[in-house]
N, C-alpha and C positions, 0 to 999 in steps of 0.2 A: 554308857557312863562316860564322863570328862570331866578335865578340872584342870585349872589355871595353869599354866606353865610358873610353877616358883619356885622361887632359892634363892632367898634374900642375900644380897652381897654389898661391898660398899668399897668406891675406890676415893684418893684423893682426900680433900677436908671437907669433912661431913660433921652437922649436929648429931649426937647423940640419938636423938628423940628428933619427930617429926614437929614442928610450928613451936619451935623452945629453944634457946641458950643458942642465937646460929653466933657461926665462926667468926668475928669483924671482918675477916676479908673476904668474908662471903655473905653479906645480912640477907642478898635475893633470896629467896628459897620458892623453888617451885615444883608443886605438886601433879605428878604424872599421872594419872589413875585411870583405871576401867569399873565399870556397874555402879556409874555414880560414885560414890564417895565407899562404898563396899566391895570392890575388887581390889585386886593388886594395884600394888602404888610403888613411885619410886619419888626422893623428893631431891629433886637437884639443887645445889648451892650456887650462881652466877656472881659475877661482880659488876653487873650492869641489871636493872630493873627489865627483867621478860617482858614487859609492854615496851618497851621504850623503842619502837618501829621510828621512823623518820618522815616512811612517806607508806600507802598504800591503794592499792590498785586490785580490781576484782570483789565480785558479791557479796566473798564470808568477810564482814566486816563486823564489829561491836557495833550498835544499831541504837538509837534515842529515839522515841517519839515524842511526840506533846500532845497528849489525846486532849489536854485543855482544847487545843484548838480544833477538835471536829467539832462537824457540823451534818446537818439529817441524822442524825440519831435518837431522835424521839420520836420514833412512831408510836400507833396506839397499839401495837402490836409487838411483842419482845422477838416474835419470831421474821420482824424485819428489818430487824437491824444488822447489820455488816461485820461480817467477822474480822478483825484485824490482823490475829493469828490464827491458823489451823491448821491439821493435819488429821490422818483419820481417826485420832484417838480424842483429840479436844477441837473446842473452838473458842476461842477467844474473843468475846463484847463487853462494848458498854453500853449500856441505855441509859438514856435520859427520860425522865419519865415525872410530871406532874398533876397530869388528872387520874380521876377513876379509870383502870381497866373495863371497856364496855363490852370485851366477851372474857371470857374462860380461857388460859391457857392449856395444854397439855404437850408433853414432850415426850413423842414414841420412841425417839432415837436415842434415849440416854439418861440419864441423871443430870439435874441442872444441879450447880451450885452459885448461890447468889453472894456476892460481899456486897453492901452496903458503904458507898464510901460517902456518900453526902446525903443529906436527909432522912426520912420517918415513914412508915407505911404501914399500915394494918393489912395482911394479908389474910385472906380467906380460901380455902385449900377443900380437898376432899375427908382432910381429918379435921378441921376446925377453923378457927381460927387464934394468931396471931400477931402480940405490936412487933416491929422491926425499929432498930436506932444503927445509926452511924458504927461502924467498925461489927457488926453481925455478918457472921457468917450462916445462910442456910443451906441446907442440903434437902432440895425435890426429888423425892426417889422418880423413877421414871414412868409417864403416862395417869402422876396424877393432874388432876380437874386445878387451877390456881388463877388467882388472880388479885392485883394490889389495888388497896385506897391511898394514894400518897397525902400524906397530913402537910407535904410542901413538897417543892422542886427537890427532885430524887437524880443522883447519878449512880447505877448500879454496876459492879463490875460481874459477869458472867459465863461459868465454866461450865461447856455440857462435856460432862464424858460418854463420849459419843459410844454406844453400843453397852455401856459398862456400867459398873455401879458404882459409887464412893463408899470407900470402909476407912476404917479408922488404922494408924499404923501400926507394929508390931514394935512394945515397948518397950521389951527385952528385960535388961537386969533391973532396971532403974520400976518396971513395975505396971499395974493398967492405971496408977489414979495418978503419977504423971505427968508434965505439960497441960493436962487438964484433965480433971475428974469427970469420968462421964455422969456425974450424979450433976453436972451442971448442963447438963444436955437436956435442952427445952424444948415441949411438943407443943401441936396447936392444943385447943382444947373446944369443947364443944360448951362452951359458955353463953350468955347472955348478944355479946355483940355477934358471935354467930347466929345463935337461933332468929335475931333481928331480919338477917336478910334472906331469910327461908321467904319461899316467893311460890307465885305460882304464873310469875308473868314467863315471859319467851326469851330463852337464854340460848345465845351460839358461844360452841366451842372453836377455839383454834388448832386443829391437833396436826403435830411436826411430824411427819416421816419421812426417811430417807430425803431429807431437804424441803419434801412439799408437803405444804397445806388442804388438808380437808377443813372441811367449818361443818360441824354438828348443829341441826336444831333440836331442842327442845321445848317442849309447852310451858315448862315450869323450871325451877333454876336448880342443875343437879346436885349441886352444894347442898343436901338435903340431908344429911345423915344424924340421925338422933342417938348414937352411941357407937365404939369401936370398942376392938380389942386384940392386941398382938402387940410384934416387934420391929415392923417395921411402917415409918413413920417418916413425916419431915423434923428435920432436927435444926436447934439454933444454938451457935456459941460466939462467943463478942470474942474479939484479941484481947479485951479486960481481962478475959476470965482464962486467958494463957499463962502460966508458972512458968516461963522459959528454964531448960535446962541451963548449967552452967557450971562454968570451971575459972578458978581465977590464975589456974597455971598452967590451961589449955585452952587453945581455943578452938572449939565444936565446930567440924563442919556443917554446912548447912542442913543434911539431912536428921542433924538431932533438933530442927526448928519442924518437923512432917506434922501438917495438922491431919490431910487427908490425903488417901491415895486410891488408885484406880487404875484401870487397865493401862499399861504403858505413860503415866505418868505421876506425878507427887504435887502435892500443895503445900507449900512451908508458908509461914507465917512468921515475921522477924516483927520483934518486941521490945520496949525499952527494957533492959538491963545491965549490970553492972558491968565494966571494962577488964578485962584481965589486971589482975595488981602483982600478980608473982613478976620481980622482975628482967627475968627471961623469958617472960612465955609474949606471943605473938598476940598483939592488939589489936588489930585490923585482916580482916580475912584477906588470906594465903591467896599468892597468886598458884594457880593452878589450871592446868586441860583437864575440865571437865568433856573427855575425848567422845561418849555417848549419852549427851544430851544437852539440846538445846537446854540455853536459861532465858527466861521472862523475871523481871522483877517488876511490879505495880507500886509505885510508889503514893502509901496513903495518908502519912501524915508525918512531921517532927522534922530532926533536920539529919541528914541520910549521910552518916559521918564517913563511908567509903568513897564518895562521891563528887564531885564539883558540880555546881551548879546546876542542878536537881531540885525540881519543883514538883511539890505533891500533884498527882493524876497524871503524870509522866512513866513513860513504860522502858527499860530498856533490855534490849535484844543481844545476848549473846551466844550467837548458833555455835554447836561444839565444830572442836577443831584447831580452835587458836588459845594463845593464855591469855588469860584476863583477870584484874586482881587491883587492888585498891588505885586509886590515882595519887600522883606522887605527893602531894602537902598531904596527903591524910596516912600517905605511909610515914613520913616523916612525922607527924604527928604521932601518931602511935609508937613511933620509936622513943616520943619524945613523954610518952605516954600523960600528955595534956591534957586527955578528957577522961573522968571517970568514969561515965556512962552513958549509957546512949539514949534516945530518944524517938528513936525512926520505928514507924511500921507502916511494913511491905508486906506485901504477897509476893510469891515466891512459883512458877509453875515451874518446872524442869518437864519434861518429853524427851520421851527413849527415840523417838523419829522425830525427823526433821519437822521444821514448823515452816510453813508459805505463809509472807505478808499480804494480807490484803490492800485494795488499791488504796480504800480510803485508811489505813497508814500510813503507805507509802506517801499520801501526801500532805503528811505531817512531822518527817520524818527530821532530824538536825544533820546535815553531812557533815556537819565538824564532827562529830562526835569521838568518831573516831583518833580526831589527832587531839585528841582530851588530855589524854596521856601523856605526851609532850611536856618536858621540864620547860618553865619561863623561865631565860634569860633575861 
C-alpha cells in the first residue's frame, strides 16, 4: 500500500480557491500537479507570466507542427503511413485517403481510433457497414476485417492503442449520460449497402502485427456476415453530439473534456462553449506542469482562442516538464474577458510516457514556436 505525500499548507499571498479571485499582485497562477489533473497539486502565485523564458536552448521545448504540409501520406494502405508521434502505448497518423480501399484492413496490435477531420466515407467492417462525416469519432476494436469507400478527398487523424483497448471514462458524480449519452453511440449495421458487396470474388487482407504485415487471401470477400449479436462493436460519435461539461465560476481542467481512454493514455475532445462569466474565475486555461504527461493538441476546426496563430490540421507538442499555458493577448484577453464563447475543436491526446517524433514531423516542424510566448514590444 501507498499514498501521496499530503498536507496541504499555504504560505505568502494566495487565492483562496484554485483558478478564481487571484490576488492583483499576483494574477500568474501556476498549477504544480501529479496523475494528470488528479494528483496532488500545488498552485503558485508569480508576478511575471511562468512562460515568459527569453531564450531557449535543448530538446524539451513546446513543439508546433503544420501537418497541412506533409506530404506521401496517402498510401493505399493505412498501415503505411508514418507515425508522427509514438510511444509504446499509441501511435500518432494522418492519412490522406481518396479512392476505394483495394484490400481489407485489420489491426492485431491494438484498437484503432479514427477522427474524421476532412471529408466522407462509407465504411464496411466485419459488423456491417457504415457513413462517416467530418468531426466523427470511430473506435475499431482490435483485428477486426475494415475497409473505406471515400465519397471525396478524406484526411483522417489516427489513434492505435497499441496492445489495449478504448473504453469510455469514468463519469463520476455528474453521471454515465454526461458529455455524451451512450444512447448516441452508432453501430455499423447489416443493411442493404452492405449486403451489396457480399462477393465471391478474391479479396486480401492486410493484417498489422507487432509493426509487420501479413496479407491474407481469400476466394470470396470475408465481409460476409448475415447477422451478429453482442457488446462489442465498432462505435461512432461526432464532437456535435458532445454536451461539454461546464462551470461559469470555474474553469475545468482538461480532463473533464475525456472522451476515451486506454492503456496509458486519454483523448479529450475540446468543444465550442460558453466562457466563464463569474467575474473572478479564470477564462483561459491555467498555466500549469502537467509534470506526467506529454500533451498533443490536433487542431480541427474554429479559431483556438489560447493560441496565436494556429491553423486548423496543425498539431502542438508539449512534452511534460516545463509550464505551458495561454499566450499572452489571449491571457490578457480573458482577463479582459472579450469573448464569450469559444469556437475551437481539438483533439486532445495526453500519454503517461514519453512520445518520440517521427522524422516526417520533424520536417514540418515551426522553430519559433517556442519563443510564441514572448510579449511584442
Amino acid at each position: 500500500m501507498r499514498k501521496w505525500i499530503s498536507f496541504p499548507q499555504k504560505q505568502g499571498t494566495a487565492s483562496r480557491q484554485a483558478h478564481a479571485d487571484f490576488p492583483e499582485e499576483a494574477i500568474y497562477e501556476r498549477e504544480a500537479g501529479r496523475s494528470g489533473f488528479f494528483g496532488p497539486a500545488t498552485h503558485f502565485h508569480h508576478q511575471h507570466a511562468p512562460t515568459g523564458w527569453s531564450d531557449w536552448q535543448g530538446p524539451l521545448r513546446p513543439r508546433l507542427f503544420d501537418f497541412n504540409q506533409l506530404k506521401d501520406i496517402n498510401p493505399e494502405s493505412p498501415w503505411a503511413v508514418p507515425s508522427l508521434l509514438h510511444n509504446a502505448n499509441c501511435k500518432f497518423r494522418l492519412w490522406d485517403i481518396s479512392e476505394p480501399m483495394k484490400k481489407l484492413a485489420r489491426n492485431a496490435d491494438g484498437d484503432e481510433l479514427l477522427f474524421i477531420h476532412d471529408g466522407s466515407a462509407e465504411l464496411f467492417c466485419d459488423y456491417g457497414h457504415m457513413s462517416l462525416r467530418d468531426g466523427d469519432y470511430v473506435v475499431i476494436p482490435r483485428s477486426t476485417n475494415w475497409r473505406l469507400v471515400p465519397n471525396e478527398q478524406m484526411r483522417i487523424l489516427m489513434i492505435e492503442a497499441t496492445n489495449s483497448a478504448y473504453q469510455l471514462p469514468d463519469k463520476g458524480l455528474v453521471g454515465n449520460h454526461a458529455i455524451f449519452d451512450p444512447a448516441v453511440l452508432d453501430v455499423p449495421e447489416i443493411n442493404d449497402a452492405f449486403k451489396a458487396q457480399y462477393s465471391e470474388d478474391e479479396w486480401q487482407v492486410e493484417v498489422k502485427k507487432h509493426g509487420e504485415i501479413s496479407l491474407v487471401t481469400f476466394p470470396y470477400n470475408p465481409l460476409d456476415a448475415v447477422g451478429w449479436h453482442g457488446d462489442l462493436a465498432p462505435v461512432r460519435v461526432n464532437w456535435r453530439d458532445i454536451r461539454p461539461l461546464m462551470s461559469h465560476r470555474y474553469h475545468l481542467p482538461p480532463s473533464a473534456h475525456t472522451t476515451f481512454v486506454a492503456d496509458g493514455f486519454v483523448v479529450c475532445t475540446f468543444v465550442p462553449r460558453p466562457i466563464e462569466s463569474d467575474p473572478g474565475a479564470l477564462k483561459v486555461p491555467f498555466y500549469h506542469n502537467n509534470d506526467d504527461y506529454d500533451e498533443v493538441l490536433f487542431y480541427h476546426a474554429g479559431d483556438f482562442f489560447s493560441r496565436d496563430n494556429i491553423d486548423r490540421g496543425m498539431v502542438t507538442f508539449h512534452p511534460a516538464g516545463f509550464t505551458h499555458g495561454p499566450h499572452p493577448k489571449a491571457f490578457q484577453a480573458g482577463r479582459e474577458h472579450k469573448k464569450k464563447f469559444t469556437d475551437e475543436v481539438a483533439v486532445m491526446l495526453d500519454t503517461r510516457h514519453s512520445l518520440s517524433v517521427g522524422s516526417a514531423a520533424d520536417g514540418v516542424e515551426d522553430p519559433e514556436y517556442v519563443n510564441s510566448w514572448q510579449e511584442k514590444k
